[in-house]
N, C-alpha and C positions, 0 to 999 in steps of 0.2 A: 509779588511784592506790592506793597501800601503804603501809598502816603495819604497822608491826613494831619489837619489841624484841627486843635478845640478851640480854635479865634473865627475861623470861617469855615461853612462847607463847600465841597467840589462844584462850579460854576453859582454860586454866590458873592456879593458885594467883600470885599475888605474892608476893614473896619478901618478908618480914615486914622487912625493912631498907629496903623502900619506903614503911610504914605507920608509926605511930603508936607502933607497939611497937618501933620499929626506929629506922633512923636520919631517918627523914622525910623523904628525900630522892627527888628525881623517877627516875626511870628511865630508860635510853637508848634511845630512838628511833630507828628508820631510816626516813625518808622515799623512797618510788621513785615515778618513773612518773606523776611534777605531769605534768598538760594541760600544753603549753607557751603556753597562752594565759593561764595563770595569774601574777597577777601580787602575791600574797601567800596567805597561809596561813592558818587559824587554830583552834587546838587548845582542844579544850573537853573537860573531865576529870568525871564527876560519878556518880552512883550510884542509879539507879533506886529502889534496895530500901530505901531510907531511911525510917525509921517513918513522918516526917511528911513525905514526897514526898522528891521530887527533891533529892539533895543535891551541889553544885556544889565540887569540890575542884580544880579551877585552870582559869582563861581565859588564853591568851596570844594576841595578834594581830599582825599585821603581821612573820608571819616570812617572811621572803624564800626564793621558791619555789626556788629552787637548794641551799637547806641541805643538803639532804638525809639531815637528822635535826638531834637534840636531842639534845647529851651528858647522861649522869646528873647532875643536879641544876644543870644548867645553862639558860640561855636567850640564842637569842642576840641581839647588842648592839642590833639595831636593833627587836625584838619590844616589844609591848607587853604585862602584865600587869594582868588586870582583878578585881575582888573577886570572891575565891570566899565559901561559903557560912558561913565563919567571922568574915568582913569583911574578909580580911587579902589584899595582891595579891601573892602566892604562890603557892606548891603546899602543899599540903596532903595528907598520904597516909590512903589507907583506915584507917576506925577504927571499926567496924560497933559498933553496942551489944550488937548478939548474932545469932548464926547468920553465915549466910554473903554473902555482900552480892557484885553484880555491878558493876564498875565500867570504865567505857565512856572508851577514849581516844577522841573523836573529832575527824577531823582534815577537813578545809575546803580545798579549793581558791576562791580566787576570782579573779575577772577587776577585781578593783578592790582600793586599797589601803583600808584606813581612818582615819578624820579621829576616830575615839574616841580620846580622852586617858585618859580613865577610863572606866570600864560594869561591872554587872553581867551576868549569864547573859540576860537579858531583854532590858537593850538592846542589848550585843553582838549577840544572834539577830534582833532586828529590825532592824538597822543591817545584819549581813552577808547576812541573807535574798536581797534582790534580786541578788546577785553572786555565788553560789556557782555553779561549772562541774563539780564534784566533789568525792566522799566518800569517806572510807573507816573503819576504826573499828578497835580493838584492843581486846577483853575481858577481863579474868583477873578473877579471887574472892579474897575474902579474909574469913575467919575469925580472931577472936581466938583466940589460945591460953590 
């Protein structure tokens, strides 16, 4: 499975109109190469290098394995959206307090849909743990200016 975007490549800069300084807004996606036993998806956004841990800037679940991507700042109609680490269920772009921060698209195949209405980063992981068939992940940095 592949993830990929035509906004940035795998461990490259994000374009500051994805962040905070910028327009906020999600970035485009190209999804390839779902298992076809897959039978939804799910994208988890978050940022290892966060002063006080892990910091979680968008959950989406239940996207249907045929997508085959996510337009810019879009989701699509059937996905769910779970609280990122602002409270809010949206995306939320990189916004490091200082230096340069790594931030992890990661994307999920599973063999099962999900019955979450709501979740955070924690029960989403535990809920999709036992059904996951494949991974894949997309890097970029991002520094304030």
């Amino acid at each position: 499975m592949k993830l990929e975007s035509s906004d940035f490549k795998h461990g490259e800069a994000i374009p500051s109109v994805f962040t905070c300084q910028g327009e906020d807004r999600s970035p485009s996606l190209k999804i390839s190469d779902v298992p076809a036993e897959a039978k939804s998806l799910v994208l988890i956004l978050d940022d290892p290098d966060a002063p006080n841990g892990r910091w979680v800037h968008w959950l989406v679940w239940n996207i249907p394995p045929e997508t085959g991507g996510i337009d810019g700042n879009h989701v699509p109609k059937e996905a769910v959206q779970g609280k990122n680490s602002w409270g809010r269920t949206s995306y939320g772009g990189p916004c490091p307090p200082s230096g340069t921060h790594r931030y992890f698209f990661k994307l999920y195949a599973l063999d099962e849909m999900l019955s979450l209405s709501s979740a955070d980063v924690k029960a989403l992981e535990k809920e999709m743990e036992p059904y996951i068939i494949d991974q894949s992940e997309l890097m970029g940095t991002y520094s304030k200016k």
